[in-house]
N, C-alpha and C positions, 0 to 999 in steps of 0.2 A: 761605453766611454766615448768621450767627444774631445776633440784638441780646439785652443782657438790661440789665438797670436796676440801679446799682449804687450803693446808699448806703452813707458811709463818715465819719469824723469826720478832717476834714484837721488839726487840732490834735495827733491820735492819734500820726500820723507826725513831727512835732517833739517827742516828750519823750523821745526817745532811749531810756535803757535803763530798767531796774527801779528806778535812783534817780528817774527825772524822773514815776515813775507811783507812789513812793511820795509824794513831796514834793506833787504834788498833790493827792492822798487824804488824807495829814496837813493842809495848809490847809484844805480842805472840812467834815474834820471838826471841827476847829478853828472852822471859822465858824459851823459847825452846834450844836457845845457851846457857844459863845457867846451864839447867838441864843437858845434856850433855855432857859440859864443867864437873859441878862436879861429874856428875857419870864415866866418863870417870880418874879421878884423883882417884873418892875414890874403883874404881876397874881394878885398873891399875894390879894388882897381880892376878886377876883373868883368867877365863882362857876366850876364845873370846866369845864362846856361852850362856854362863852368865851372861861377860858384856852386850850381846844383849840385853837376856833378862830382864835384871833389867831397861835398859836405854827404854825401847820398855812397859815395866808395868810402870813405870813413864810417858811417854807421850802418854799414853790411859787417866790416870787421867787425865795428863793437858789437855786433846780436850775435856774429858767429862766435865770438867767444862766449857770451853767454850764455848760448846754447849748447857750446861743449859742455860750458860750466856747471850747467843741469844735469847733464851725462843721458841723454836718451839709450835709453836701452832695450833690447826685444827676449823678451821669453815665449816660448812655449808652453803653458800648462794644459794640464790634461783636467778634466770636468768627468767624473765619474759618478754616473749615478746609480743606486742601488733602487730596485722596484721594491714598491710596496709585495707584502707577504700576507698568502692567509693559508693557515694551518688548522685541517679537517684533521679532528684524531675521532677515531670510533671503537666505539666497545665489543669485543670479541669474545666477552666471557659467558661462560654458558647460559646465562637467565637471558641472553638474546636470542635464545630456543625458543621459548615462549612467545605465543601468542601474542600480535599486538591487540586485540581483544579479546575481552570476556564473552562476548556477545555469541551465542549456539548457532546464528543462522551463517549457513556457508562454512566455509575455511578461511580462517582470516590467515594472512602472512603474519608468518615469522616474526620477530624485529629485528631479525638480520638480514631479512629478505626485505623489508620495508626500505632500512640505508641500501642496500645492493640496489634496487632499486631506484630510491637518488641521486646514486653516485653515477650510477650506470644508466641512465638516460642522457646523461650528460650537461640538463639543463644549469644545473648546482655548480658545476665546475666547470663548466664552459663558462658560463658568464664570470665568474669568478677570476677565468685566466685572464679577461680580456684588459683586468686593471692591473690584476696581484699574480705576483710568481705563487702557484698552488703546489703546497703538498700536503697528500695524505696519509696519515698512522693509523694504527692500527697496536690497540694494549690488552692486554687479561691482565694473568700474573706475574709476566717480567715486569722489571724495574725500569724498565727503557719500552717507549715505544719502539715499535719495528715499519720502516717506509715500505708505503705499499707502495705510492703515486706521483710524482713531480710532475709539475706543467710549469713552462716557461713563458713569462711573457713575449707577444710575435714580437720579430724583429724589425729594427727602426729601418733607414734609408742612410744609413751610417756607408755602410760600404760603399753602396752606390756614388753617394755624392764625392768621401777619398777618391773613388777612381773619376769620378768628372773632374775633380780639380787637379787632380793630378796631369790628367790628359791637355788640360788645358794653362797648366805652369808650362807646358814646350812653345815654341816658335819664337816670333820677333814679340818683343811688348809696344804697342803706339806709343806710349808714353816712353820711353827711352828714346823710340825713334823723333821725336818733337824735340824732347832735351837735345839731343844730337844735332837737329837740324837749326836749334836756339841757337847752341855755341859757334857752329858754322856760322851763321850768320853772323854772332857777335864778332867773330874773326876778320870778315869780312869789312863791317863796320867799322872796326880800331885800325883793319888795315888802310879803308878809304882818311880815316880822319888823320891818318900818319900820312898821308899822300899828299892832303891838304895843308896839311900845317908845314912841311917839308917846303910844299911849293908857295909859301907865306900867304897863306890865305889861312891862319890860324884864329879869325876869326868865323869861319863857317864850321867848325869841327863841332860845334854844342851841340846840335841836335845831334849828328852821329855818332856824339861818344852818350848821348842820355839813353837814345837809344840802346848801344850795347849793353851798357849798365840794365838796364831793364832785362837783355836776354840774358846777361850775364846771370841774374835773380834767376828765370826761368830756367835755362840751362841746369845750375846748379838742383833748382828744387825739384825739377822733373829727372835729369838725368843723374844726379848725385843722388838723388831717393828712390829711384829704382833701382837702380845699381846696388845698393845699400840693401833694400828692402830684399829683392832677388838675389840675397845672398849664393843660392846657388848654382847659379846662373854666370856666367864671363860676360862681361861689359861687350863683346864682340859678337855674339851670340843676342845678347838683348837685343843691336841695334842693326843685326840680319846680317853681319860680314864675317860670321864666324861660326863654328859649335862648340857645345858643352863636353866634349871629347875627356878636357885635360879638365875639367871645372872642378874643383874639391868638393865633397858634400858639404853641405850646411849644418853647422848642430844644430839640433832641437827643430828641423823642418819638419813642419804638420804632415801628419800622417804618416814619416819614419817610426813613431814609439809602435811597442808593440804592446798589444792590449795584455793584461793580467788575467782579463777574460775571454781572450781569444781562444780560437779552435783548438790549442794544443792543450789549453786548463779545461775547456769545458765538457760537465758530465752530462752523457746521453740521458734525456729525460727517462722516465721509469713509467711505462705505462699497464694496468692489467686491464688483464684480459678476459676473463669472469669473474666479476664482484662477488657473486654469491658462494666463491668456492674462496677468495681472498678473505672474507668475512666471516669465516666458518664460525661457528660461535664453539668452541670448544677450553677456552680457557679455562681454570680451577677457581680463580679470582679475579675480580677487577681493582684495579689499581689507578683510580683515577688519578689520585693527588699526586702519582710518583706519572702520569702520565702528562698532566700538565707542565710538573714541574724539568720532566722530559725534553720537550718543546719548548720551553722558556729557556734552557740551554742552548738549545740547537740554533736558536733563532736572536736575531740581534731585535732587542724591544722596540729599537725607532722606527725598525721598519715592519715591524711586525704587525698590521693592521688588525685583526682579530684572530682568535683559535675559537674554532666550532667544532663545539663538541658534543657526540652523537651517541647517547648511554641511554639508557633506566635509570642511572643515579645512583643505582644502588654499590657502592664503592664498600670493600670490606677486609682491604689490608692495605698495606703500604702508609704514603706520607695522606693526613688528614685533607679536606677539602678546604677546609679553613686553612691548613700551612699555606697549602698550594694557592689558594684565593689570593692572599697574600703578598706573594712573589708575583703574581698576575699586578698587584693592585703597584707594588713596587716599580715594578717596568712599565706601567700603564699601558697596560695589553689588556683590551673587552675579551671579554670570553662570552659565546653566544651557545650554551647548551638548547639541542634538539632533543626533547624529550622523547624517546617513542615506548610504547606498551602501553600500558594501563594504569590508571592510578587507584582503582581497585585490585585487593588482592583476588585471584582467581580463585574458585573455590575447586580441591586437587585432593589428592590422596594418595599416596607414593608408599613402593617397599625401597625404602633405601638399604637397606644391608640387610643379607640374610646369613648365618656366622654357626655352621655344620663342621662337625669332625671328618678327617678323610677316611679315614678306618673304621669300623668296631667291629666288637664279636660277637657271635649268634646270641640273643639274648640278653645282653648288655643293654640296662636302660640309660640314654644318650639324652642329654640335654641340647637342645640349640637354639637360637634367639635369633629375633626378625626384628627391624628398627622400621616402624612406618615415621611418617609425617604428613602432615595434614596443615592447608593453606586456604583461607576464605575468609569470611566475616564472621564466622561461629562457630561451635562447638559441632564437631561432627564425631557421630555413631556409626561405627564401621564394624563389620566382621570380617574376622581372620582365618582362614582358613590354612592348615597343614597337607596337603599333598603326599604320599609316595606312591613309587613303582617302580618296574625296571627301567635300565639305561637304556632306552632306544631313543635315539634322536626323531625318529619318526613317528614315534606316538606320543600323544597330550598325554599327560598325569591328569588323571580322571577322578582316582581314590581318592576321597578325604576321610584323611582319620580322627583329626580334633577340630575344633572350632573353637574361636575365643569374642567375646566383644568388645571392644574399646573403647573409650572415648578419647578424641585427638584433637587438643587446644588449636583454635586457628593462628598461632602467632608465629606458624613453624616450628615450635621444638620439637625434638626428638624422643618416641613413645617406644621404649622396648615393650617385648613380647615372646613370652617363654613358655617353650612346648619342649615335651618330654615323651619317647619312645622307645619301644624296643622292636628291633627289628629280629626275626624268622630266622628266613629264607636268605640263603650265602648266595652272595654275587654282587657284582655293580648296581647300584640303583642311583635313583634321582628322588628329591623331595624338593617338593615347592612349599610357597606362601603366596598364598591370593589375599588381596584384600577386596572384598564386596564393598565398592563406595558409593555415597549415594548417587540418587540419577545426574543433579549437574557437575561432575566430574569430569573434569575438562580432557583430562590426559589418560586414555584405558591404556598405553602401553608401557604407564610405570606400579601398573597394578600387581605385578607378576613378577616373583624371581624363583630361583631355583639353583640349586646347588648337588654336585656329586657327591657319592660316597662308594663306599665299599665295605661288605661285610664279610668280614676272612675267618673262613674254619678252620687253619692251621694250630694247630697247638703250639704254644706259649713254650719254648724252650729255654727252662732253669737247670743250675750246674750248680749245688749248695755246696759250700766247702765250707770245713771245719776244724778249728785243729783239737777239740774235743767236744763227748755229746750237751753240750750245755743245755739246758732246758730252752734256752730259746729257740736253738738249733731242732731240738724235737719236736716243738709245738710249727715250727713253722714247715719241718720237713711233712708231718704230719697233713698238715694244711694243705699244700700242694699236690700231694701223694692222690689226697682224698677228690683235687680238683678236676676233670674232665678234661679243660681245656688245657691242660698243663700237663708236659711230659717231664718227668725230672730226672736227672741223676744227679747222686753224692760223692762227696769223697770225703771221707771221714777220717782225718790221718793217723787217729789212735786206734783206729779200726782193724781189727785182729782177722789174719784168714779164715775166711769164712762165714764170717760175721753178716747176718740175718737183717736186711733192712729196710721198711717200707720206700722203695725207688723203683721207678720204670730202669735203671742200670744204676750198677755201682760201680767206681773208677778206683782205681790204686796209684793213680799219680794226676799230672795235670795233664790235660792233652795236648801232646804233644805236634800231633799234623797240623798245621792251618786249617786245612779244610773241616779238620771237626771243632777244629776250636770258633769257626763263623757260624755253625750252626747253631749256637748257644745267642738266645735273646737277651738273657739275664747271667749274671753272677752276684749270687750270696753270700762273701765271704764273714763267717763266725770266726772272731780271731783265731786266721789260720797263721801256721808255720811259713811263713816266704819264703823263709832260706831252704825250704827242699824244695822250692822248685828253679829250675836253671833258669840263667841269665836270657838266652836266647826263647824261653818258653814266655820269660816276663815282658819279652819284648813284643811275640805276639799278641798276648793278653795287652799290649799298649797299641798295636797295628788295628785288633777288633776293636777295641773302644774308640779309636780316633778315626777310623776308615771304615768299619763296619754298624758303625752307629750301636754298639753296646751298650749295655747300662748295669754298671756297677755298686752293688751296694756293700759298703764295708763297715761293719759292726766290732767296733771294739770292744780288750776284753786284760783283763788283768793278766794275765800268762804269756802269750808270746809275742805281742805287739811293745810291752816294754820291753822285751829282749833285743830282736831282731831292731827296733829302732835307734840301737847303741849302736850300731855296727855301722858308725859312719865313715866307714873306708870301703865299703861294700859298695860296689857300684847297685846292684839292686836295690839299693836301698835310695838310691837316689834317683832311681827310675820308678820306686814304691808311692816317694816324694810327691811326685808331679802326678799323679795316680789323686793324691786324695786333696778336696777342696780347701783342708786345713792346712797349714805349715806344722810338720810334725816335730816334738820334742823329743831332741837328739840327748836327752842328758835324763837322768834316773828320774821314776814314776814319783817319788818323792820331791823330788827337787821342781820335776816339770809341774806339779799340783794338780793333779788324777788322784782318786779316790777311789780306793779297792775298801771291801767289807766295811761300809760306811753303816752306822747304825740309827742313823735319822733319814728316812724319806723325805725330798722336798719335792713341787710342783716345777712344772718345766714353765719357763718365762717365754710366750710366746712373742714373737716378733711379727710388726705388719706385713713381712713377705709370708707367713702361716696362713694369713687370711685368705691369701690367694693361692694355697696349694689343693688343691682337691685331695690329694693323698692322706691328708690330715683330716677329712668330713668322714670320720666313722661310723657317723651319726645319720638320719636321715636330713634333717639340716644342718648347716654350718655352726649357726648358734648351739646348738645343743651337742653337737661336734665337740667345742670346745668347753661346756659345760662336764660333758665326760672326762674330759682334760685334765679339769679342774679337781675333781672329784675320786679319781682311782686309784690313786695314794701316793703318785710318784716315782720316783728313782732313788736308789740308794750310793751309787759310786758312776764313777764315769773315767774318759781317760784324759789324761790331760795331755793339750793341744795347743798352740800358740796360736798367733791369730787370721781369721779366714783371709784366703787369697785373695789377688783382686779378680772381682771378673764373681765370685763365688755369693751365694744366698744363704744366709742364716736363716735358719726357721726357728729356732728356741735356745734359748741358754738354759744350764744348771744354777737353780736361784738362790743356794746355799748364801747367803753375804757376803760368809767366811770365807769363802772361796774368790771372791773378789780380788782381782789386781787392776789395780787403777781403776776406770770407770764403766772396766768390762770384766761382764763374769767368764765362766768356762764356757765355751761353743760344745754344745750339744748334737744337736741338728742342724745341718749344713748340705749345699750340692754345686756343682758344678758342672759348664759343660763342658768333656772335653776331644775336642775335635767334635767329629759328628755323632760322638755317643753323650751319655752324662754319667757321674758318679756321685754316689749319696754315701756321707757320713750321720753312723752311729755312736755315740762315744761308750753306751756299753749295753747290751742283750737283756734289758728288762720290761720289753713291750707285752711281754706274758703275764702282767701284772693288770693289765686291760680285760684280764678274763675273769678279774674280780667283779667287774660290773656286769662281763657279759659275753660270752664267747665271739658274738657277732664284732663285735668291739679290734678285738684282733686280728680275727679273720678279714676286714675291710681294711684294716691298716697295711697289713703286708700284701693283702691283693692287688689292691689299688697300689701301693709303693711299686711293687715290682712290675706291672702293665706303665705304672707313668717315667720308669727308669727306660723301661725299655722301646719307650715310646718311637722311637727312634730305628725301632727295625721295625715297628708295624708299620713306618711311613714305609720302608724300602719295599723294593718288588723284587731286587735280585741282589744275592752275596754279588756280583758281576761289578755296581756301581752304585751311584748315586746321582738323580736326577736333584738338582736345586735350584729354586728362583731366590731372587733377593726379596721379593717380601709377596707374600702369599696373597697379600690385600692390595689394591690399587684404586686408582681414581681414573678416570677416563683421560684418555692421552699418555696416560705414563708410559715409560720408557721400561719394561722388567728385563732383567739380563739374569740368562740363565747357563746356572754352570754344571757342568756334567762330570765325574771321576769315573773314571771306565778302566775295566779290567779283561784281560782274555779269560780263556776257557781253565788256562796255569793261574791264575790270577796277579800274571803280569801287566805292567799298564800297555791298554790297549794304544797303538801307531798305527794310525791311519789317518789321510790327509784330512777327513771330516767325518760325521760323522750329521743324517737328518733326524728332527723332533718334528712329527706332524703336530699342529695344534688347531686343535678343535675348540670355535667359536659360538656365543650364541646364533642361536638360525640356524645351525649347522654347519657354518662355514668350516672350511679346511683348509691350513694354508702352511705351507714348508717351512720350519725354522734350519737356519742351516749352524751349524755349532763346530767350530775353527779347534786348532790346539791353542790354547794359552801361551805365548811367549812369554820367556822371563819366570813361569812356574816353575817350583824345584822338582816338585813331583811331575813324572810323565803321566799320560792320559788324561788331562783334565783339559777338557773343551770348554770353551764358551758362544754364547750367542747373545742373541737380542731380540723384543717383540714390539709391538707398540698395541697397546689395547686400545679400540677407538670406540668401543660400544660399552657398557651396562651388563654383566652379568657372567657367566661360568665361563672360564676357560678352560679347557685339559689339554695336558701337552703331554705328549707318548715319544716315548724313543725306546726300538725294538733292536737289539742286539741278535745277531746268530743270523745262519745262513738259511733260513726254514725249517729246521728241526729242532725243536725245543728253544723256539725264540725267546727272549727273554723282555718283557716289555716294563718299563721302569716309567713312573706317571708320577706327573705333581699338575697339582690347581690352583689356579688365581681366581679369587674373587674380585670381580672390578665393579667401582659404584661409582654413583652422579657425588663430588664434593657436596656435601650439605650447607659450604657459606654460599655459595649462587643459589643456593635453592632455598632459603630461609626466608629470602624477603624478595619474594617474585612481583611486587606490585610497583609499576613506575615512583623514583622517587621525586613527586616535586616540591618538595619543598627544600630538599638539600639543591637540586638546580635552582629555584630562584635564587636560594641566599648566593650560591655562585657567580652567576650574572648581575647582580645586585651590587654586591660588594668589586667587582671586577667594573662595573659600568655598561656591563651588555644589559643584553635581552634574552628572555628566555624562549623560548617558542614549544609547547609538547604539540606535538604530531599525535593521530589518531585515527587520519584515516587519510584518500588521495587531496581531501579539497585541503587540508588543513598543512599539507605535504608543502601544496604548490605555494599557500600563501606566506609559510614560511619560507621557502625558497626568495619570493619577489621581496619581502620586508628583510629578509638580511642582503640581498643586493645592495636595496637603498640605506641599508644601515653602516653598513659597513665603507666606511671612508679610505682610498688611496692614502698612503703617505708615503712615498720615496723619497729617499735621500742623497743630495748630492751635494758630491766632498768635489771641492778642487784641487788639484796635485799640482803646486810650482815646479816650475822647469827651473834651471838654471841661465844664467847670459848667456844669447849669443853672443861668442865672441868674433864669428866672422862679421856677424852686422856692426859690432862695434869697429871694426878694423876698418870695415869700408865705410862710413859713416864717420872716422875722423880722417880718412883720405880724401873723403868728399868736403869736410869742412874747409879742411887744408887748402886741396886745389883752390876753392872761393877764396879764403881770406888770401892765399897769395897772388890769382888772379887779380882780385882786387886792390892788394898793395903797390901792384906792377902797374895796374891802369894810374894808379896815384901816384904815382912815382914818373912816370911815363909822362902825365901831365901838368904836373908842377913842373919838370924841366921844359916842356915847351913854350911855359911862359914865365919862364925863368924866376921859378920862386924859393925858395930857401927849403 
């Protein structure tokens, strides 16, 4: 910001056009013929040098009233100029990994290493500062750029020269001292011509009174205009007989304002300090459009001489390149994209996700799926290879057990790939996917993923309850009995002492300890009696399903489930309630519309959540799964239910018509999860009708039902807790936040200030999570933390409870992958950068290699034009200059009147 002192005639601006500047000039002169005219009449007898000087003191008054009459006046304004701007934004989303060539010879950089290199040589932005205030951004997937860089234009000679002029507004002024010594003299002069005229020699006074008049003029315009001018300054002090001790400030004195930009508003520039770790490329997405449109915010357009911007192009969320172009063209801001990478796609072959179960059991054959993709100019033939072994961090997976071969479009999409195994041998292992790609395969380190598992040989603990033997009850008890992996007990509540019955134990009531009642995986209840078991027993049966990850399947059935559901005063029944995925009907099996001894079989109406239930493929494929479906004759009664909760999954309705209210029939098949277990509704026990087609048929139906009910204790590692992430799956960078429910050895919640999770990274790394209490949770013992995955591939996170004696270790896995929108379209985009430079008025430049670096560097120098802008800010009137300034006038016109007055009587004139 710059001050400069600006005198002007405010009258000047009211006489509008050439008529109001003639009509003034015509009065003036008018007054002026006038005056002339009649001094020239009424001193016609005089002698020449007297008439001068009277007609010459007369028209001093008339200009000085004139020149009031204009009104001189003195401002202040301040001249503020805003520097031209140029705004670097650069791309930070992961396809700036990649290679800036294709080319096999050497290691090419990076294209994040390419811009760290531009930036950070300095030549790009040095020269840049020397015209424009520089700042650099930095976008993926936020919506806002983030400033990496500021540079300020160097600073002017501003200060220095305020403090010269300052230092030199002190002392005497010449020019005041001259006026001073004018007046002197003039005083002089009127006193000798008063000496002479006194002693009648009144005709020698003409020269010495023309004289005075002359210093009279000088006096005034030197000493009355300094005076004036140095407003803050004392008339005593200008002419060296006094000082500024008592002197009032001046308003609006140059160099008093204080800048808007001064030291107390201005922000310390922002400078980094390693580009290459500033420009990490690890963003999910790039967000050009919402990165311009950023910067066109931030940034005032007039001053904004260009945005250069330093991508691949490849832009694949946010606001379009075209919105953004737009609002560039709107402000008229060039945009000068730097292409860098390739504008061939590389030819690549990647495992992007590999998608394993964390459990199974011995011999269980397990499905999992591998998603390659594949980037070049052609159809690539790859082999895929399956891996297992054990979990040692130290040893490669060597084993291959299947092999598949693919072929993988070059356009990027995503190729699944499905292998099927049964693993042995109980214990932790590891399996991998390799993909063998061909020889020019740019990148061997996304060939390879690999995923944990574990294979547990504990037996499958089921607790069947029934409140009579129903065939379905038998066939399933049966089925279990017969199973290996499945340990059972019953409780059969019509069950007479003594009574004989295929179970590893039989029970005579519910169990009652906690501790036996967490040992149980599953519960099958065959519409049992509720009401014999206590309030406090139903509560832990609500503690294991919500805190011990249970899984409950409840099978209705015409005999006690319409009884017991009348009894709505019963608190049990309202803790039955929230127990099943249905809202149950509190009013008679008639009324609610359930059907007992129905004598037509219908088909069950499957719904699209059936397609994705694996418990329902009793088949060996899914199509023929429900083919069986279609085929086994049906059901004949069910119990009526009102309708699913929210939060709950319908798998099939009762498709009777009749049975219809409103535009839904009866809910059949339903589940829900509740807390950390889930619960599955039956509406009535006739899946034993599936053994018409085929005994396999049922036996898969309640096998598989009861392992994916209970799926939820085969993730746990201890009755003790539960270890939980917020989502199993991730992207690189993300944030997982993990929560912990911990129990003591009573299975009280565990109190303790913290508690640590090691978590094991690919490469082996190992690094402490530390896991806080929860404030503001109702329940005690639940910890939480935080991780940040920053690579590609397995994580396991362990947290070991106990003092070294029967520690207890509770484990959960994140799969973390590369996002597949950065990695679709790896090939520089130029033709979306031209049309941006095109439509914006820039230039586009792709970079490729160092010469191609430098020359774009030199041509947006020259391309890019300064524009700064500069506002001027009106002061207001001084009003001490106006004060002295018609004191000065004053003194003159009455000096002058005095001299005239003074002289008409010494020659006696009227």
């Amino acid at each position: 910001m710059t001050e400069e002192v600006v005198y002007e005639f405010t009258r000047a601006g009211t006489l509008g056009g050439w008529w109001g500047w003639a009509v003034m000039i015509g009065v003036i002169a008018l007054l002026v013929y006038l005056c002339v005219w009649l001094y020239r009449r009424d001193t016609a007898e005089l002698r020449p040098e007297i008439r001068v000087t009277l007609i010459a003191l007369r028209m001093i008054v008339l200009f000085a009233l004139v020149f009031f009459f204009m009104g001189l006046q003195r401002r202040t304004q301040q001249r503020v100029m805003r520097p031209s701007e140029v705004a670097v934004v650069v791309d930070t989303s992961q396809s700036m990994s990649f290679a800036e060539s294709n080319e096999p010879v050497g290691e090419p950089l990076t294209r994040s290493e390419r811009v760290a290199r531009m930036l950070g040589d300095g030549e790009l932005l040095d020269r840049l500062a020397e015209t424009h205030r520089v700042t650099v951004y930095a976008f993926d997937e936020e919506t806002e750029p983030r400033e990496l860089e500021s540079r300020e234009l160097p600073k002017g000679a501003e200060t220095a020269s305020a403090a010269k002029l300052s230092a030199s507004s002190r002392g005497t002024d010449r020019l005041a001292m001259l006026g001073a010594l004018a007046a002197v003299g003039m005083g002089l002069l009127c006193l000798a011509s008063l000496v002479l005229a006194v002693g009648g020699r009144a005709d020698a006074i003409g020269v010495p009174l023309i004289s005075a008049v002359a210093l009279l003029l000088i006096a005034a315009g030197l000493l009355g205009g300094v005076w004036s001018i140095r407003s803050d300054r004392s008339l005593a002090s200008l002419i060296g007989v006094g000082t500024d001790d008592a002197a009032e400030p001046a308003d609006n004195e140059p160099g008093d304002a204080v800048s808007p930009d001064g030291p107390e508003s201005e922000q310390p520039p922002r400078r980094v300090e390693d580009w290459s770790s500033a420009l990490a490329a690890a963003g999910s997405q790039s967000r050009i459009g919402d990165a311009m449109r950023g910067v066109l915010t931030r940034h005032d357009p007039t001053t904004l001489a260009g945005m250069l911007m330093v991508t691949d192009g490849q832009s694949n969320a946010g606001l379009t390149t075209g919105a953004a172009a737009a609002l560039a063209r709107r402000g008229d801001v060039a945009v000068y994209p730097l292409g860098v990478g390739s504008s061939d796609a590389p030819t690549n072959v990647r495992v992007v996700d590999l998608d394993a179960p964390r459990r199974v059991y011995p011999g269980d054959k397990f499905a999992l799926s591998a998603v390659l993709q594949a980037s070049g100019s052609r159809t690539v033939t790859a082999q895929v290879q399956l891996l297992d072994g054990l979990d040692d961090p130290g040893v490669e997976l060597t084993e291959v057990i299947d092999s598949q071969e693919v072929e993988l479009p070059p356009d990027g999409s995503l190729v699944s790939v499905r292998f099927e195994t049964s693993p042995e041998s109980v214990g932790r292992r590891r399996l991998g996917v390799r993909v063998i790609p061909p020889g020019e395969d740019q990148n061997a380190e996304d060939d390879f993923r690999e995923a944990r598992y574990e294979v547990v040989a504990r037996k499958l603990r089921v607790l069947a309850i029934a409140g009579g033997p129903t065939r379905e009850y038998q066939f399933v008890r049966n089925l279990l009995f017969r199973d290996p992996s499945v340990e059972l007990d019953v409780w059969l509540q019509t069950a007479q002492q003594g009574l004989s019955q295929d179970a590893d134990r039989l029970l005579t009531e519910f169990p009652g300890r906690l501790e036996d009642l967490f040992e149980y995986d599953a519960i099958i209840a065959f519409d049992p009696d509720w009401m014999q078991i206590p309030a406090d027993r139903l509560q832990g049966l609500q503690r294991w399903l919500s805190e011990q990850a249970g899984g409950l399947i409840l099978i209705g059935g015409p005999i006690y489930m319409p009884q017991w559901t009348r009894l709505r005063t019963d608190p049990r029944v309202t803790l039955l309630n929230g127990l099943f995925p249905v809202e149950l009907a509190t009013r008679s099996p008639l009324s609610a519309g359930g059907r007992q001894g129905g004598e037509t079989a219908f088909e069950l109406e499957f719904t699209p959540e059936a397609m994705r239930a694996d418990f329902l493929f009793i088949a060996e494929e899914p199509q023929a799964s429900f083919d069986v479906w279609g085929s086994f004759g049906g059901v004949y009664d069910y119990v009526g239910v009102k309708d699913p909760k929210p939060g709950a999954k319908v798998y099939a309705y009762f498709s009777d018509p009749a049975t219809r209210i409103g535009d839904s029939l009866p809910v059949y098949l339903a589940s829900q999860f509740y807390g950390a277990g889930r619960t599955y509704f039956q509406a009535s026990g006739e899946m034993w009708r599936l053994r018409r087609e085929n005994d396999a048929y049922f036996d898969n139906y309640y096998t598989k039902l009861i392992r994916w009910v209970s799926e939820g204790r085969l993730l746990r590692d201890s009755n003790r807790g539960v270890l939980l992430v917020d989502t199993p799956r991730a992207g690189v960078g993300d944030t997982i936040t993990v929560r912990a429910v911990l129990t003591d050895e009573q299975f009280e919640p565990l109190r303790v200030p913290k508690v640590e999770a090691n978590l094991l990274g690919p490469g082996g790394l190992i690094q402490t999570v530390v896991l806080s209490p929860v404030e503001g949770e109702p329940r005690e013992g639940t910890f939480g933390g935080r991780f940040v995955v920053r690579a590609a591939g397995a994580y396991d996170l362990r947290l070991t409870l106990g003092d070294g004696l029967g520690d207890t270790v509770l484990r959960q896995s994140v799969q973390v992958r590369l996002p597949t929108a950065e990695l679709e379209r790896p090939q520089r985009n130029d033709e979306e950068l031209s049309f941006i430079a095109e439509s914006t008025g820039g230039t586009y430049f792709p970079i490729d290699d160092d010469a191609t670096a430098a020359a774009a560097i030199t041509a947006l120098i020259e391309s890019i034009e300064p524009q700064p802008q500069t506002t001027v800010l009106p002061g207001t009137p001084d009003e001490r200059f106006a004060e002295r300034r018609n004191a000065s006038l004053l003194w003159l016109i009455a000096t002058a009147l005095t001299f005239e007055w003074v002289l008409r009587r010494l020659h006696r004139l009227a």
